[in-house]
C-alpha positions, 0 to 999 in steps of 0.5 A, a space after each residue: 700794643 698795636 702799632 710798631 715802628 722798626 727803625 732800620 731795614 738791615 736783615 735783622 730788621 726785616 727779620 724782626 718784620 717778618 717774625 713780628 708781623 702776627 703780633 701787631 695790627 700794623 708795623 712800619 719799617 723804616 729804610 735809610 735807602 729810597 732805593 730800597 724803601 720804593 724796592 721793598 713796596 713793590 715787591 714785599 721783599 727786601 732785596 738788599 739784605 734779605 731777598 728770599 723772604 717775602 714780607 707780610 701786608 700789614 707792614 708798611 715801608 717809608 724812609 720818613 721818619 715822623 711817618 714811621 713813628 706817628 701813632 707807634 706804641 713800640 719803636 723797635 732800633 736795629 742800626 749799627 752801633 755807630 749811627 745810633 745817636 744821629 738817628 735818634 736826634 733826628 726821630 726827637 721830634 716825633 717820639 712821645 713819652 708813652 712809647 716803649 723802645 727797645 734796642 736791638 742793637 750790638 756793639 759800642 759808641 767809639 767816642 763815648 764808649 756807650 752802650 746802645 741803650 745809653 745812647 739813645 737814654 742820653 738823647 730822648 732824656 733831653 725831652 722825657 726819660 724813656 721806657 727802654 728795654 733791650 733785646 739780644 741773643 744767638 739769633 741769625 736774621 734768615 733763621 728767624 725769618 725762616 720761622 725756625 725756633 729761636 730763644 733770646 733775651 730782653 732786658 730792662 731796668 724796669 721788670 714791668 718793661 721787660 715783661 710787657 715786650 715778653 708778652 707781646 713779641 714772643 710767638 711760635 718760633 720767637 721765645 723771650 726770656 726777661 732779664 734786669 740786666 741790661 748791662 750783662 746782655 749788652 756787653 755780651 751782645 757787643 764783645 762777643 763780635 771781637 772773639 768772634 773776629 779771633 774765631 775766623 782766624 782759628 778756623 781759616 788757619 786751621 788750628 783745630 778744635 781744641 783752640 777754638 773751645 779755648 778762644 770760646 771759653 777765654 773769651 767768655 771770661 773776658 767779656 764777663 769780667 768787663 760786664 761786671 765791673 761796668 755794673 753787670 751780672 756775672 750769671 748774664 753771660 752764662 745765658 743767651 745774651 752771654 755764652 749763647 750768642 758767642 757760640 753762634 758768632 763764633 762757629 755759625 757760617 752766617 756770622 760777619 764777624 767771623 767772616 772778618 777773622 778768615 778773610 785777615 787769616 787769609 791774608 786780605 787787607 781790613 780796607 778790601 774786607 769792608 770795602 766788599 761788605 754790604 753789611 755792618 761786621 760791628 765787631 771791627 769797631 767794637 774793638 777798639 771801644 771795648 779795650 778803652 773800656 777795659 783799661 778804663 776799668 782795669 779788666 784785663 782782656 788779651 783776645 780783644 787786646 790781640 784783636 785790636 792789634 791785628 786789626 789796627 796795629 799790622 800784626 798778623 793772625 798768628 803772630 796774634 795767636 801766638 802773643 795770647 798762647 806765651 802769656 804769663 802762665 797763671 790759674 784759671 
């Protein structure tokens, strides 16, 4: 595996950049800004998303799409969710069947209500069915670029798949753990934002620790019983994907996610709040997808329901808090 196309030049992308420039002979980042793409070749850094990191040589920039996937062994997506299927139609042209992609993206299609890697399994199968993993886990995209030690998870179907990217992503500070499950690390990855949203309002009205701990742990348990009925694992959101990368988003200061729960605490509109964000915060979309899937399923989910309607519905943060805390009482 010599050559990797990485399809988007968010920070996660670029950080994927910097972190797996070592391992490949060549890899090609691709951006949706020319701005950026002409930016990022003069001065080896992204100065949109991730301007402190300079960017290894062997990295090239383009914002073609058949430039970036023309001769790739692995092609790598970071986008935000709901782009997903209008970028793949437009790299069908260019991928090959002996390509490995993988998925590193988190959240859901609000009009299919489809994880990442079936979206991108429903587009390619129109011309071959792909080797398809998905990669996921606590992981802030400055801290990976700063080299400092990060544990994540990657899963396929396929185990030969899922051991193959191991092998060749994992590094010094860049470990990987694989995983057959890639339905559990998906939903982890996904709705772990939506309680991460309710922990932003925890923090910014000052409800303590002791509520924070509760949101963690009710939430967890709320997004492992949509994993499992969607096909997952139980045990999946025990680990990285799951209870690791809701602890980070939930209580990490570089987390959008919960940047969104404190600005709404604070009293701003949801509109203003986007309309400042440079980055995608996935969690506000995935609301709305994940409690149809919860009713499609029958799982109850209260945190993604008070969610949903302090988002959408005019309620406010703690009229939110206070729906889920005069709950029916029953056991745990």
């Amino acid at each position: 595996m010599k050559s990797l196309a990485i399809i988007g030049a968010g920070s996660w992308g670029t950080a994927l950049a910097i972190i797996l420039a070592p391992r490949f002979e060549r890899i090609r980042l691709w951006a949706f800004e020319s701005d950026l793409v002409r930016v990022m070749h003069q001065t080896r850094r992204n100065a949109l998303y991730l301007p402190e990191f300079e960017i290894s040589t062997n990295v090239e920039f383009t914002g073609d799409l058949g430039v970036a996937l023309n001769g790739t062994d692995i092609v790598l997506s970071v986008m935000p969710s709901h782009v997903v299927r209008a970028v793949y139609r437009q790299m069908l042209p260019y991928v090959e069947e002996a390509m490995f992609f993988v998925s590193a993206t988190k959240g859901l299609e609000n009009s299919s209500l489809l994880r990442a890697s079936e979206i991108i399994r429903d587009v390619l199968s129109s011309r071959f069915w792909p080797r398809l993993a998905v990669l996921a886990g606590p992981t802030f995209a400055r801290d990976v670029a700063a080299l400092n030690p990060t544990a994540l998870v990657i899963a396929s179907e396929d185990r030969a798949s899922a051991e193959c990217i191991q092998a060749v992503f994992s590094g010094p500070t860049f470990r990987l753990y694989t995983s057959l499950d890639p339905v559990g690390v998906e939903i982890g990855g996904a709705v772990k934002n939506v309680v991460a949203i309710g922990a932003g309002v925890v923090h910014a009205l000052g409800l303590g620790h002791n509520a924070m701990a509760a949101l963690i742990t009710r939430g967890l348990a709320e997004i492992t019983r949509l994993a499992v009925a969607l096909g997952g694992r139980a045990q999946t959101l025990s680990g990285l994907a799951g209870l690791g990368d809701l602890v980070l988003t939930c209580t990490g200061e570089l987390s959008r996610n919960r940047a969104v729960g404190i600005e709404l605490a604070r009293g701003r509109r949801l509109e203003e709040i986007t309309g400042s964000m440079r980055m995608v915060a996935e969690g506000i979309k995935t609301t709305a997808a994940a409690l149809q899937l919860a009713r499609r399923c029958s799982v109850e989910m209260p945190i993604t329901e008070q969610m949903y309607h302090m988002l959408y519905g005019g309620v406010s943060p703690r009229e939110a808090v206070r729906r889920l805390m005069e709950r029916s009482l029953r056991s745990e």
